[in-house]
C-alpha positions as CSV (number, residue, x, y, z in Angstrom):
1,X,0.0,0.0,0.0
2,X,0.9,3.6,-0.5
3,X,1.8,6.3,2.7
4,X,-1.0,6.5,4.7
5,X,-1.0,8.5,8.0
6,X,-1.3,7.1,11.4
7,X,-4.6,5.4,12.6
8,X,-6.6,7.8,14.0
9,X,-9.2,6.8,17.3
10,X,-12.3,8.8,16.4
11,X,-14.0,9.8,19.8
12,X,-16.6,6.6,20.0
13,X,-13.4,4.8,19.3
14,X,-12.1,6.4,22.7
15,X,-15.1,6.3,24.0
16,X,-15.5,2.2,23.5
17,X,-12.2,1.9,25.2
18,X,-13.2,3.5,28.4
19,X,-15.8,1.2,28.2
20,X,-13.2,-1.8,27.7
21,X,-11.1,-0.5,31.0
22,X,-14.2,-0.2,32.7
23,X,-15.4,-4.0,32.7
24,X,-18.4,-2.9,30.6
25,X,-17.3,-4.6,27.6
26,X,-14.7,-6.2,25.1
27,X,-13.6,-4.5,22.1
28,X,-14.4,-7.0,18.9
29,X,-13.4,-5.5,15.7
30,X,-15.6,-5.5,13.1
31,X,-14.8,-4.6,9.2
32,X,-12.4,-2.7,8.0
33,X,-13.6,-0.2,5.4
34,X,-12.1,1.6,2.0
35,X,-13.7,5.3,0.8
36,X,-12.6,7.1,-1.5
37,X,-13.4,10.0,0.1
38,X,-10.8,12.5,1.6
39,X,-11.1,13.3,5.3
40,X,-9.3,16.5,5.7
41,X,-8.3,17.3,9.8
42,X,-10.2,16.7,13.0
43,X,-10.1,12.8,12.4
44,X,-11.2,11.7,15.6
45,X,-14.3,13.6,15.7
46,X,-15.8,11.7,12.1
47,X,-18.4,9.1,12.5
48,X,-18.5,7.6,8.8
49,X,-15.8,7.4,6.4
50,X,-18.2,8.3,3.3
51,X,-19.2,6.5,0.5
52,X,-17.6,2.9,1.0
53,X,-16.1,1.2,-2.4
54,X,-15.1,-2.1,-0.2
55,X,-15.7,-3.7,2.8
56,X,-14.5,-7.0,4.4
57,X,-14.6,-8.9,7.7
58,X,-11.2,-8.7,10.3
59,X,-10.0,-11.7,9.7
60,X,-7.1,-11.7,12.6
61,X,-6.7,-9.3,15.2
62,X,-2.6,-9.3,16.2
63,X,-0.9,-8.0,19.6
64,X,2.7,-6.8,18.5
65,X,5.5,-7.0,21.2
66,X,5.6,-3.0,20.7
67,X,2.1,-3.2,22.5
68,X,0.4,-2.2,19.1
69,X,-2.6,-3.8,17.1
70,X,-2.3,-5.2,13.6
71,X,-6.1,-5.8,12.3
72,X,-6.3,-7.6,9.1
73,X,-8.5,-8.2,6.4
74,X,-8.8,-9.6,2.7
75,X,-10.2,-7.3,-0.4
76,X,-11.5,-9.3,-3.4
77,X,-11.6,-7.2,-6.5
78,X,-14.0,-9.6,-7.8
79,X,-17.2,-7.9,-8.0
80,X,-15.6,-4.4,-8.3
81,X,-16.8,-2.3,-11.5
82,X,-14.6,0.5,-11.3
83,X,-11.1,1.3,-10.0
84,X,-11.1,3.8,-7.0
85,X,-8.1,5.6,-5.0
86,X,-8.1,4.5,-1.4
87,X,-8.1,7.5,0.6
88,X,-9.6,6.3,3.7
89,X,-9.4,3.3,5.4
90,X,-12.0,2.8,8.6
91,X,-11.9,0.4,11.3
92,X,-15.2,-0.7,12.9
93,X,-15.9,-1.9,15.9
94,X,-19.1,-3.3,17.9
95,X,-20.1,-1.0,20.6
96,X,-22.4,-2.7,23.6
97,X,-24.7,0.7,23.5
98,X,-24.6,1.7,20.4
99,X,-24.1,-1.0,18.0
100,X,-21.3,-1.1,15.2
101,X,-19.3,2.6,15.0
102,X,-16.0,3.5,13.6
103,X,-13.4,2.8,15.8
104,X,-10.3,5.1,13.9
105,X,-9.8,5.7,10.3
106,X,-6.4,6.3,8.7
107,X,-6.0,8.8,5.9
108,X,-3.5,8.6,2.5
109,X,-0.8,11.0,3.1
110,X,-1.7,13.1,0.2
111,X,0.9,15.1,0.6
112,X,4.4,12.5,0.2
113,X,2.4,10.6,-2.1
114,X,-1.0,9.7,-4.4
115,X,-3.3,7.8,-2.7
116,X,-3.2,4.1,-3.5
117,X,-5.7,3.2,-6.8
């Protein structure tokens, strides 16, 4: 993939994790989501990442020994009509109170390179 910013938590996201601290819940992951659109500052306070082009399941959730998360998922182009440039990737995750929200979204860096096509 092409440069794309640091994952962003969008308030909910932060939000979910109090919850998680708390004892209230667990955080389970989702989807992870491609847009085309462009999210331009204040990250954390989005709540949708626009018009979705692709969507698939997490299909493994990794702790790194740096105390980070790797999330992973597989995109089929199969049933894709048109090419798009990823500029947004969103991760989702299931909230106990509100259902599924985005967790944090990560924006192409736009400005060291094209977004990916």
């Amino acid at each position: 993939m092409g440069s794309f910013n640091a994952s962003i938590l969008t308030d909910k996201g932060n939000n979910l994790i109090a919850k998680a601290v708390a004892g209230l819940c667990e955080i389970k992951f989702t989807r992870i989501a491609l847009s085309d659109t462009q999210i331009l500052g204040g990250a954390s306070s989005v709540t949708d990442i626009g018009e979705i082009k692709q969507s698939g399941k997490v299909s493994e959730v990794i702790l790194n020994e740096d105390r980070t998360v790797t999330v992973r998922t597989v995109f089929m182009n199969v049933n894709l009509e048109k090419g798009y440039y990823i500029r947004t990737i969103g991760l989702f995750a299931q909230d106990p109170d509100e259902g599924e929200i985005l967790y944090s979204v990560a924006t192409a860096n736009e400005v060291t390179a094209t977004a990916d096509w």
